[in-house]
C-alpha positions as CSV (number, residue, x, y, z in Angstrom):
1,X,186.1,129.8,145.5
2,X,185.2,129.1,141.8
3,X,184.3,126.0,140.4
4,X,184.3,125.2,136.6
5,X,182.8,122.4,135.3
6,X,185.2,122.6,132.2
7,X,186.4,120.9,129.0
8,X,190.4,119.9,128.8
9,X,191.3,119.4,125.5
10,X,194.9,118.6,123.6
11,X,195.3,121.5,120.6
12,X,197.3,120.1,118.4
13,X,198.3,122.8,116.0
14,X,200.0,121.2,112.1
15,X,201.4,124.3,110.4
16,X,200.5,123.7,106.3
17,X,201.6,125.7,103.3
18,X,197.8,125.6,102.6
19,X,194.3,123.7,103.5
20,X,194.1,120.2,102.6
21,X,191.9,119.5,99.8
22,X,189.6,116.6,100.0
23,X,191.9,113.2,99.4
24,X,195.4,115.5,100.0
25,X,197.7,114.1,101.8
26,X,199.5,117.1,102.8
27,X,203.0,117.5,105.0
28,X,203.1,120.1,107.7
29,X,206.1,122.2,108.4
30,X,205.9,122.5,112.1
31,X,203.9,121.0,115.1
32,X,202.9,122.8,118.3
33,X,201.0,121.4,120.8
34,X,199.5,123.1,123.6
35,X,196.9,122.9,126.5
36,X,193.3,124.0,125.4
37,X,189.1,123.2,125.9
38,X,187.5,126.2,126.9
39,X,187.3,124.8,130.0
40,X,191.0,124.8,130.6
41,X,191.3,128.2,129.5
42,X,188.8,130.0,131.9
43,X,190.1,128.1,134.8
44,X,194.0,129.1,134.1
45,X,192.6,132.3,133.5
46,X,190.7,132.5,136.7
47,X,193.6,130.7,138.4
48,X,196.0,133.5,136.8
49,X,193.8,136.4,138.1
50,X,194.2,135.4,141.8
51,X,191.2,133.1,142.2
52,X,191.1,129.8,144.3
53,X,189.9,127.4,140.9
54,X,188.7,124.0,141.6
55,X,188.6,122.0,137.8
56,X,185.9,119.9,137.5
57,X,186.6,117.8,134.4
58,X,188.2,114.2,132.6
59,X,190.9,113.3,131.0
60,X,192.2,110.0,129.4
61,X,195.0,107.9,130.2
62,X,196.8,109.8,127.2
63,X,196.5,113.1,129.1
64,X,197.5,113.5,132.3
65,X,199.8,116.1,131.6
66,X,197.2,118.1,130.9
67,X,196.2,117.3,134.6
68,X,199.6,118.0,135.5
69,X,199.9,121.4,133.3
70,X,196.7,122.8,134.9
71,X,198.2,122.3,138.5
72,X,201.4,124.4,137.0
73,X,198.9,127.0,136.9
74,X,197.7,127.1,139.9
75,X,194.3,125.1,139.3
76,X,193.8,122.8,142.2
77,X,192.7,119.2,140.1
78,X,191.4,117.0,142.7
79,X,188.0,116.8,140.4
80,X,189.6,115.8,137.0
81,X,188.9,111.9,136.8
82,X,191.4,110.1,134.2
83,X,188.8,107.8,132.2
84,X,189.3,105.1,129.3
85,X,188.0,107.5,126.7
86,X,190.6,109.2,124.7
87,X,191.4,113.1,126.2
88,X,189.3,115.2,123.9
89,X,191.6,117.3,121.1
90,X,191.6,119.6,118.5
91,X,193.5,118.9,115.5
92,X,194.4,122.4,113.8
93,X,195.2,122.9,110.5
94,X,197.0,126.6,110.2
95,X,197.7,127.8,106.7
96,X,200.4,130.7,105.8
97,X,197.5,133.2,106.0
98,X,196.9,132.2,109.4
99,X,193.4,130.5,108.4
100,X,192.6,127.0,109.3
101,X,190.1,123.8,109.6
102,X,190.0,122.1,112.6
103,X,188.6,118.4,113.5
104,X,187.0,118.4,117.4
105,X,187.4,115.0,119.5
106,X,184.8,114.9,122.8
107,X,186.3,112.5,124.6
108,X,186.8,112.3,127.9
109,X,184.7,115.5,128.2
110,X,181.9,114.0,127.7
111,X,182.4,111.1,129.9
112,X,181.5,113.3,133.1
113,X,179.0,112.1,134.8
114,X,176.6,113.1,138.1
115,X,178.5,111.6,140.7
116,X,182.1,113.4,139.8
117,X,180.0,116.6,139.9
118,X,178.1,115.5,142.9
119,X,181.5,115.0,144.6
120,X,183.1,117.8,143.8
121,X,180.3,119.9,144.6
122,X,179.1,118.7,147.9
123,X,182.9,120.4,148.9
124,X,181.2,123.7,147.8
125,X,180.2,126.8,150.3
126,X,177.3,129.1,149.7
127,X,178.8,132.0,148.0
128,X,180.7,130.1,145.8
129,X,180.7,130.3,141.6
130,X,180.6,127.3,139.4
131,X,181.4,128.0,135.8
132,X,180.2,126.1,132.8
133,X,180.4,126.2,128.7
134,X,178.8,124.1,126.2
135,X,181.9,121.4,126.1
136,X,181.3,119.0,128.8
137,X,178.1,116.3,130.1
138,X,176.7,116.9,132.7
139,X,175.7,120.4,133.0
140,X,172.0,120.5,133.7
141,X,172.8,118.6,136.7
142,X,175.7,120.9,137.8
143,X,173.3,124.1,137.4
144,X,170.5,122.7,139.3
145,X,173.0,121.1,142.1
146,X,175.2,124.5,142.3
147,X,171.9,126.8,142.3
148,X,170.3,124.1,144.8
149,X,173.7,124.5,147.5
150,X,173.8,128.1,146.7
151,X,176.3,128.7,144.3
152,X,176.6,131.7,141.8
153,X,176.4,129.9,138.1
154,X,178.1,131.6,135.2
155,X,177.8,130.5,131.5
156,X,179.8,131.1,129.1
157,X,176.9,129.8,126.1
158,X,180.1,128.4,124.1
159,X,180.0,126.5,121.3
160,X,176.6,127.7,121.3
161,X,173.5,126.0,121.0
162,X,170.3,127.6,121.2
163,X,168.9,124.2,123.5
164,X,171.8,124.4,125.9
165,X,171.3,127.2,127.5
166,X,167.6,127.1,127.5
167,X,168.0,124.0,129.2
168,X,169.9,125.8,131.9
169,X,168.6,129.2,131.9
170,X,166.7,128.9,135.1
171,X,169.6,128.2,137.0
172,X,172.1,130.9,135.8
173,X,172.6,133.9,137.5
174,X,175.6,135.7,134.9
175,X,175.4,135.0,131.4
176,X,178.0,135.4,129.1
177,X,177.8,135.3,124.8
178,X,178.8,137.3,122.0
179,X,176.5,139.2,119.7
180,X,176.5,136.7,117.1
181,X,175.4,134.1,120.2
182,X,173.2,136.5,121.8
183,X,171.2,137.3,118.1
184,X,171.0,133.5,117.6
185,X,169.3,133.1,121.1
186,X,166.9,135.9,120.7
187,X,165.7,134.3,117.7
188,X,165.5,131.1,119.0
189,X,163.3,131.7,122.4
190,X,161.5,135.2,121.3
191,X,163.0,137.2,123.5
192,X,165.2,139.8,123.8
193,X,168.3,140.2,126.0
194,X,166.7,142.3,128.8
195,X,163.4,139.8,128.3
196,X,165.8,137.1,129.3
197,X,165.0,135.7,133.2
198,X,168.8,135.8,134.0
199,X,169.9,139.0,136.2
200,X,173.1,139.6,134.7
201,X,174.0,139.2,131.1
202,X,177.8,140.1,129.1
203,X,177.6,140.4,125.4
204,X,181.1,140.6,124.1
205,X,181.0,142.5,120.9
206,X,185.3,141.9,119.6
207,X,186.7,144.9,118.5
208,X,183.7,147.3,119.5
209,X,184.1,146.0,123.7
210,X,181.1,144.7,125.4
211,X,177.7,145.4,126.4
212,X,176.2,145.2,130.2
213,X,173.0,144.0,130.5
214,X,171.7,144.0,134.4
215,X,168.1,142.9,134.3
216,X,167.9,142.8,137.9
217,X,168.6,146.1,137.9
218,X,167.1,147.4,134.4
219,X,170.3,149.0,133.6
220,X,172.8,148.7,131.0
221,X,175.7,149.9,130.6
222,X,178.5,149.5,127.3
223,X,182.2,149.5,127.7
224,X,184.7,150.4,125.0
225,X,187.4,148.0,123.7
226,X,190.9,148.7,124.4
227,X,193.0,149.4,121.5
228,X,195.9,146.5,120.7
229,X,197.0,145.1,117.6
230,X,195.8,141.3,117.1
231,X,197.7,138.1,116.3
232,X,195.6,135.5,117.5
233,X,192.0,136.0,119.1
234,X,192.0,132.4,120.1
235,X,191.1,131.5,123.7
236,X,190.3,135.8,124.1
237,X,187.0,135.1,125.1
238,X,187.7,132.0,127.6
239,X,190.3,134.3,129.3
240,X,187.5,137.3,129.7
241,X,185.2,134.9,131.6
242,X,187.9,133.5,133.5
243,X,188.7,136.8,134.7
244,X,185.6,137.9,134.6
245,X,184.5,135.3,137.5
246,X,188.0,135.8,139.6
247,X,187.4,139.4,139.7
248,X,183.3,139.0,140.3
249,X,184.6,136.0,143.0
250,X,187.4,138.4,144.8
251,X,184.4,141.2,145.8
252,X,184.7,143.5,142.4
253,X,181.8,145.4,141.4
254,X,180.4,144.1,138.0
255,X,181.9,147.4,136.5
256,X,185.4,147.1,137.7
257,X,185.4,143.3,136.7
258,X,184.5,143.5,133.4
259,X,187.4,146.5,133.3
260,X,190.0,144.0,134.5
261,X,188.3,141.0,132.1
262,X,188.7,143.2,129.0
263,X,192.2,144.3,129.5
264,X,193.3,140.6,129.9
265,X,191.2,139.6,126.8
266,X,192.8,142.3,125.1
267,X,196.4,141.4,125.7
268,X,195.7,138.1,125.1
269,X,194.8,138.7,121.7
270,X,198.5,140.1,121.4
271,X,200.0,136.7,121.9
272,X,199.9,133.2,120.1
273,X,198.5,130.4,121.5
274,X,196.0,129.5,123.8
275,X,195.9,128.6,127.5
276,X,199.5,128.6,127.9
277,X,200.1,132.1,127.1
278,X,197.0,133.6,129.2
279,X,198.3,136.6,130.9
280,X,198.7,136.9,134.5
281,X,197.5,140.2,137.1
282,X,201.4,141.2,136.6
283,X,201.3,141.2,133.2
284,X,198.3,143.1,133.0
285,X,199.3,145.7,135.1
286,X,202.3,146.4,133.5
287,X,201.2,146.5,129.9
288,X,200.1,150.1,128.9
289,X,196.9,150.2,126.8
290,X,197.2,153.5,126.0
């Protein structure tokens, strides 16, 4: 059973002939809006790679079909409160060249608090994984609960900050961060990766695959990238984790899972959008990489 303490956000995506300019008051051709929060993502992606996911998260009154969307997916949503604060969104500016600004809204994200957590995870069995990013309150608390009950604690250090994850690092048994993240924590505690007291740390590198770091073990091991051609890496990285932990979750050696997580963060880069479009096992199974 996984549980992700998890952001839900609105991404509201306004397609512009170009970026506004300070002052511009600019119209947008199109509109799309779809389910995102890196929270969201990782549990759909979790959800979509066979895993029992249990969302631990808020919405506002505004969003509850963002509730409703996650349960679509198979994300069981017993643990997402509805709160007065405003559903967190991203408001995505997307020029002709496919580059864009974007404003970031909290909200209800950061409205969780220690007793939803407490309640949701006093449900939780020894064994069990709770996921976390850098989007949501609360997550000391959930670290120190989870590792105190026994739980296996991932983190996905995303958006990073430096603080955040020292502040949990005690607690977390699988790290996960790319190699811009995973310079800027170096740099910020002194210490490199396999200095780091966390047994099991992921370092996605993009286009180059990822990187394996098993301190309790003193191994590490790299893993090539499999070749596809890119139209949106947004949302890649949350669907890696997500199927990193269902696959880790399900009995899969650490090799094997981080396998399966990179050819569904691979073809997810193939497709537009974000949790929406996550791939499924099926779809992953019948897509040749080459």
């Amino acid at each position: 059973m996984i549980w992700n303490l998890g952001s839900i956000n609105a991404d509201n995506f306004y397609f512009v002939p170009h970026l506004p300019a300070p002052g511009e008051t600019l119209a947008a051709t199109a509109f799309q809006q779809g389910l995102g929060g890196k929270g969201a993502n990782m549990s759909v992606a979790a959800a979509r790679a066979a895993a029992r996911v249990q969302h631990i998260g808020a919405v506002g009154r505004d969003g509850r079909w963002a509730r409703d969307r996650l349960l679509e997916y198979g994300v069981e949503v017993q643990h997402i409160a509805v709160v007065g604060a405003p559903t967190g969104h991203a408001n995505i500016c997307v020029d002709g060249a496919g580059e864009n600004n974007i404003v970031l809204l909290p909200g209800a994200n950061h409205e969780i608090d220690e007793r939803m957590i407490g309640a949701a995870l006093a449900e939780a069995s020894p064994g069990d994984l709770l996921i976390m990013q850098n989007e949501t309150s609360g997550q000391v608390f959930a670290a120190r609960t989870a590792n105190t009950l026994g739980l296996r604690v991932i983190y996905a250090a995303a958006p990073f900050s430096a603080e955040a994850v020292e502040r949990v690092l005690e607690f977390v048994d699988l790290l996960v961060l790319n190699a811009v993240e995973a310079e800027q924590l170096g740099a910020a505690l002194g210490l490199s990766i396999e200095q780091l007291p966390v047994d099991e740390i992921v370092v996605t590198l993009g286009a180059e695959g990822c990187k394996w770091v098993s301190n309790k073990d003193k191994t590490a091991k790299t893993f090539a990238a499999y070749p596809v051609t890119a139209v949106d890496t947004t949302g890649a990285g949350d669907t890696f984790t997500g199927y990193l932990a269902a696959s880790l979750d399900r009995g899969l050696p650490m090799a094997e899972a981080i396998d399966l997580a990179m050819r569904a963060g691979a073809l997810m880069v193939t497709r537009q959008g974000t949790a929406d479009v996550i791939p499924d096992l099926k779809d992953i199974q019948d897509h040749d990489f080459g």
